[in-house]
C-alpha positions as CSV (number, residue, x, y, z in Angstrom):
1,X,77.8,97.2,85.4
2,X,78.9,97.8,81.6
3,X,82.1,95.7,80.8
4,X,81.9,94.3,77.4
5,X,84.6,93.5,75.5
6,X,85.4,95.8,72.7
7,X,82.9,98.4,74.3
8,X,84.7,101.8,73.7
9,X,85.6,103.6,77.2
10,X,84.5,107.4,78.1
11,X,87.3,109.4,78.8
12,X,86.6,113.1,80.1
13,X,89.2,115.4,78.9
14,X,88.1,118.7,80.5
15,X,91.0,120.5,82.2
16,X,90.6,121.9,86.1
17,X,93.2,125.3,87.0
18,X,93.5,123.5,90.1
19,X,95.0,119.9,89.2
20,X,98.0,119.2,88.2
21,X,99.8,117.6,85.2
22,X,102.5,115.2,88.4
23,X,101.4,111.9,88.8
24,X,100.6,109.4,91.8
25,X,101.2,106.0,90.3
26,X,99.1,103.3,91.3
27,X,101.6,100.6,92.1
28,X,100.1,98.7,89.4
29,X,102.7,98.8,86.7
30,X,100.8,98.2,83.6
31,X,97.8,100.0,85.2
32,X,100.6,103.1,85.7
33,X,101.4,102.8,82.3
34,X,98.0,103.1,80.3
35,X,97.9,106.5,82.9
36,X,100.9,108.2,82.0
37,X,102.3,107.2,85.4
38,X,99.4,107.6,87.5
39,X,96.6,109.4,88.6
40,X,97.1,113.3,88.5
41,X,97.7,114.6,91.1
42,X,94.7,116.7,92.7
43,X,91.9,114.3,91.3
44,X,89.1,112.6,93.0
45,X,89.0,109.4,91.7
46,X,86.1,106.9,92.3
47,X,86.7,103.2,92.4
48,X,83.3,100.7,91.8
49,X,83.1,97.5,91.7
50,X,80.9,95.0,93.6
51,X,82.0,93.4,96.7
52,X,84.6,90.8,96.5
53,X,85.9,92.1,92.9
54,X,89.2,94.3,94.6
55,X,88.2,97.4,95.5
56,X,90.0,97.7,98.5
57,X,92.9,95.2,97.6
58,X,92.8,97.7,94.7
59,X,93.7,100.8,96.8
60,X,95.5,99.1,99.3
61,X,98.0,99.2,96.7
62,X,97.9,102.7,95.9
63,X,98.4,103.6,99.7
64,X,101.3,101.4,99.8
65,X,103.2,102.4,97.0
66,X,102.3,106.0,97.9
67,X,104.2,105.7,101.2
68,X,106.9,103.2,100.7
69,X,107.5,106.2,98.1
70,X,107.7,108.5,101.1
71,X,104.8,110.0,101.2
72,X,102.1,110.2,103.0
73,X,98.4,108.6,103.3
74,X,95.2,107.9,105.2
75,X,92.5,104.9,105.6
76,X,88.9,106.0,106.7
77,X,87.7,102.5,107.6
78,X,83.9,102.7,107.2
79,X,82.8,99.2,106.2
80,X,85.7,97.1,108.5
81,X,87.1,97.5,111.9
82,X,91.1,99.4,111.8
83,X,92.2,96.0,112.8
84,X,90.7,94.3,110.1
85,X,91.8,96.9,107.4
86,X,95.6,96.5,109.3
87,X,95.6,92.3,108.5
88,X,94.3,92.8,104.9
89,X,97.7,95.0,104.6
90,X,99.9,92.8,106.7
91,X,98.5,89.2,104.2
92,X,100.5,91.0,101.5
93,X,103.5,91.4,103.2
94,X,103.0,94.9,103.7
95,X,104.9,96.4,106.8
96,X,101.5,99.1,107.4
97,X,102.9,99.1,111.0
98,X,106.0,100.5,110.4
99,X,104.1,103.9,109.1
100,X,102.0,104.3,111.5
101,X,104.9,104.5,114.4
102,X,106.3,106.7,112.1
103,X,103.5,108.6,111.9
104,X,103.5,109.0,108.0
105,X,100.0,106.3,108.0
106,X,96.6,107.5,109.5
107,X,93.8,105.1,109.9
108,X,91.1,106.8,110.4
109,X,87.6,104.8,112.1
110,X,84.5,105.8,110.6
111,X,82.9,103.1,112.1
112,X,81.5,105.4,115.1
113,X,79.5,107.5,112.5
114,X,78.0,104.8,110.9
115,X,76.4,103.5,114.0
116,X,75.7,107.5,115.1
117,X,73.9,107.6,112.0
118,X,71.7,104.0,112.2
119,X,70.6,105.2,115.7
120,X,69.9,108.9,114.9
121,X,65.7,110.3,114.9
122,X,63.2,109.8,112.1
123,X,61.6,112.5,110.5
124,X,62.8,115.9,109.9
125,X,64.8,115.7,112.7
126,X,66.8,113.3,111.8
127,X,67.8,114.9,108.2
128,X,69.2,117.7,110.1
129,X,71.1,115.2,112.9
130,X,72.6,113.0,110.5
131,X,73.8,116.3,108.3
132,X,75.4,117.4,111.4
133,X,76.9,114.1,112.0
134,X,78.3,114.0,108.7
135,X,79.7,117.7,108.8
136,X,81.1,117.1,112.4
137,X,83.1,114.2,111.1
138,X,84.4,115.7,107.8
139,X,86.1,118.5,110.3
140,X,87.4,115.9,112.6
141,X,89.0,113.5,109.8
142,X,90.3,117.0,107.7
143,X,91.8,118.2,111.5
144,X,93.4,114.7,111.8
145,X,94.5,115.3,108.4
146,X,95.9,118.3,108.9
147,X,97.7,117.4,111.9
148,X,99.9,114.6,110.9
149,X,100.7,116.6,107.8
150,X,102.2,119.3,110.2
151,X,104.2,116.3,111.8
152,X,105.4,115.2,108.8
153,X,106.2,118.9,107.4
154,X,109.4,118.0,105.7
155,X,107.4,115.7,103.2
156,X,105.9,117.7,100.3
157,X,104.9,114.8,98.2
158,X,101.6,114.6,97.5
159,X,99.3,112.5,99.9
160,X,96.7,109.7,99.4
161,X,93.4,109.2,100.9
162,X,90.6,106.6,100.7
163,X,87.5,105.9,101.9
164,X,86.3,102.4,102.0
165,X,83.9,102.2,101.5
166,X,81.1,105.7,100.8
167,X,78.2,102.8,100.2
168,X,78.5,102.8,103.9
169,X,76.6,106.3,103.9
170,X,73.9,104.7,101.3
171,X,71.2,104.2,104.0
172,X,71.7,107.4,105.7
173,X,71.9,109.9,102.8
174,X,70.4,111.3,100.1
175,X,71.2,112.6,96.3
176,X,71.6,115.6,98.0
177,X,73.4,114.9,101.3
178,X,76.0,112.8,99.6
179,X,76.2,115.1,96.4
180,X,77.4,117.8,98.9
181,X,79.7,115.2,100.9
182,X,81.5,114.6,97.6
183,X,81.8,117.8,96.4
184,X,83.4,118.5,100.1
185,X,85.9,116.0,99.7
186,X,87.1,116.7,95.7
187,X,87.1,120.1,96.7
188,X,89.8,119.1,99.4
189,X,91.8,116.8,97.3
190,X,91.9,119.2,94.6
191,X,92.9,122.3,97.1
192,X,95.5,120.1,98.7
193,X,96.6,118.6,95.1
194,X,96.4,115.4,97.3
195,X,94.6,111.9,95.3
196,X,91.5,110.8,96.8
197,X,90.4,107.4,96.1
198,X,86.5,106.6,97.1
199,X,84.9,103.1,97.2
200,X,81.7,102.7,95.6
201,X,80.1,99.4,95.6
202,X,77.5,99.2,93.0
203,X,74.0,97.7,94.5
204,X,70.8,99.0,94.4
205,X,70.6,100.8,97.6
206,X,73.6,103.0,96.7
207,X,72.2,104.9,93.7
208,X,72.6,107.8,95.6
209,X,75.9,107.7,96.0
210,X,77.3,106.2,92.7
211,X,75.1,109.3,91.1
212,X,77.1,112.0,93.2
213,X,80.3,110.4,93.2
214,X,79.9,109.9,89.2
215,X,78.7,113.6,89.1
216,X,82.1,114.9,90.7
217,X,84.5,112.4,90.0
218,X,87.5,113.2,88.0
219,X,87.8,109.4,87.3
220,X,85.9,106.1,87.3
221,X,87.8,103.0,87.5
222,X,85.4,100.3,87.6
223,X,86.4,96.8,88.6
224,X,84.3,93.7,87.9
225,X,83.7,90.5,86.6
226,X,83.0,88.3,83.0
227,X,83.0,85.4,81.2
228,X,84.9,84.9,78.3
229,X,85.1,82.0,76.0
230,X,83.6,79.7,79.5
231,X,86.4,81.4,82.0
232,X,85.1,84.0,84.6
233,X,87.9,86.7,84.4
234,X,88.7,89.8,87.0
235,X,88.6,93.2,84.9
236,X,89.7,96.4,85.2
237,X,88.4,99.5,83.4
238,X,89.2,103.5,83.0
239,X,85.9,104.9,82.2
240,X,87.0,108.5,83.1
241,X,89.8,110.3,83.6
242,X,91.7,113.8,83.6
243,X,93.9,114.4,81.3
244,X,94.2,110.6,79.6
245,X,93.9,111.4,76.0
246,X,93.2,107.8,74.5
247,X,90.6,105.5,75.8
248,X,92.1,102.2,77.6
249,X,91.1,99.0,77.2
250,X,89.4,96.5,79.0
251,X,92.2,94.8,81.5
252,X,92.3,91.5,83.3
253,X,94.0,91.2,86.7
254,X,94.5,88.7,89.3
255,X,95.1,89.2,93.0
256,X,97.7,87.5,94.4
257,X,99.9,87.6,98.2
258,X,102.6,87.6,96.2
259,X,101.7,91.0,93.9
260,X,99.0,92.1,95.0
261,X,96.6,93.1,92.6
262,X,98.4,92.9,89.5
263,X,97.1,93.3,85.2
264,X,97.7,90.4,83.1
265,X,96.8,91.3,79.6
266,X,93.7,93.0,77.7
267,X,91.1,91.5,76.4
C-alpha cells in the first residue's frame, strides 16, 4: 500500500456516455467536498484498505446517508453474518431497522456462496461449478434488486450497493473469473446509474481481485495506516476517480460512535 505523504494521487479523467455528472455524497462532509459532492453517479467505485483500517465503517456511511436521504440501498454480507453487519449499524446509532420494515434497506447474505464455493469439486469440474455458482448468485442478488426497486417505485433517486467484502471470492476465483464478475457488476451500476461500492482488502491472496477491480474501477479510494512524526494516523486517499479534475490529498480520519468515520485534516 502506497500512502506517502506528499506522494501525488492518480486521478483518471476519462469520461463514460453512460455516467452521469449528479452526485451521491458520501456522508463524509469534507470527503463530499474534495468530490464535488460525491461520487458520480453510475460509478463503480472500489474501496481497499487492510482489515481493521474502515472499510466497512467507511461505506456503512455511504449507505446511511444514502437512505436517510431517501433513497435506496443494499448490503451483500460476504465476510459477516446479516446480524453482525445490522449491530455494526445500530453501534452508531443508526436506525438500519427502520429501513428494512420499510423496505427501502436490503441485506443481502452471501454467506451461503461462500461455503457453496469452499465445498465445490477440484479439477476442471470445479472451475465450471463455482462459475455457475457465481453466475447463479449474481441473478438472484440483481432479481432481489430489482424487486424491492419495484416496491419502492415512487423513489427515483439513485441507489447504493456494497459488497463487503469481494476478497471473500479470493480463494475461489481467478484473474479471469473475477475480472468477469466485476465487469458484471460496473456494467450494472453504470446501466442503472446506481453507486456501487466494493470492498477490497489488500493481502496477498487477493491479487486477483484487487487486479480486476483496479482494471474496472471508476475509482480507488484506499484507506490505510502511517506514522508521522512517532503518531500512527488513519488515512484516506482518492487514487482514481471520474470526473475529479484536481488530485486530493492525503486525509486523516478518525472513527468515532459519535460521527462515524469522519476527516480531520490533510497531511
Amino acid at each position: 500500500m502506497s500512502l506517502i505523504p506528499g506522494e501525488k494521487t492518480r486521478i483518471s479523467l476519462r469520461r463514460n456516455d453512460d455516467l452521469s455528472r449528479d452526485h451521491i455524497p458520501s456522508g463524509v462532509i469534507e470527503l463530499d467536498r474534495i468530490l464535488g459532492g460525491g461520487y458520480p453517479t453510475g460509478a463503480f467505485i472500489c474501496v481497499q484498505g487492510d482489515i481493521g483500517t474502515g472499510t466497512s465503517t467507511f461505506c456503512l456511511q455511504t449507505v446511511w446517508n444514502r437512505l436517510t436521504s431517501g433513497g435506496l440501498a443494499t448490503y451483500i454480507c460476504m465476510d459477516e453474518l446479516p446480524d453482525t453487519v445490522m449491530k455494526h449499524f445500530r453501534s452508531f446509532g443508526y436506525d438500519i431497522d427502520h429501513y428494512i420494515d420499510l423496505g427501502r434497506f436490503l441485506l443481502y447474505d452471501g454467506l451461503p456462496l461462500i461455503n457453496s464455493l469452499a465445498s465445490s469439486s477440484q479439477g476442471q469440474n470445479g472451475v465450471t461449478e463455482r462459475k455457475n455458482l457465481l453466475m447463479n448468485f449474481l441473478e438472484e442478488y440483481k432479481s432481489a434488486a430489482c424487486a424491492a426497486k419495484k416496491r419502492n417505485s415512487p423513489i427515483t433517486l439513485p441507489s447504493v450497493s456494497v459488497v463487503d467484502s469481494f476478497s471473500s471470492l479470493a480463494p475461489y476465483t481467478d484473474l479471469k473469473a473475477a475480472y468477469v464478475l466485476t465487469h458484471l457488476l460496473a456494467d450494472s451500476a453504470r446501466i442503472n446509474k446506481n453507486l456501487f461500492l466494493m470492498i477490497v482488502h489488500t493481502g496477498a491472496i487477493e491479487a486477483n481481485i484487487v487486479c480486476a477491480c483496479n482494471a474496472v474501477a471508476d475509482g480507488i479510494i484506499r484507506l490505510g495506516q502511517l506514522f508521522k512524526r512517532g503518531t500512527l494516523k488513519r488515512v484516506i486517499r482518492i487514487e482514481k476517480l471520474v470526473f475529479t479534475p484536481t488530485p486530493s490529498e492525503l486525509l486523516e480520519f478518525r472513527i468515532t460512535t459519535e460521527s462515524g468515520l469522519q476527516i480531520i485534516s490533510s497531511i
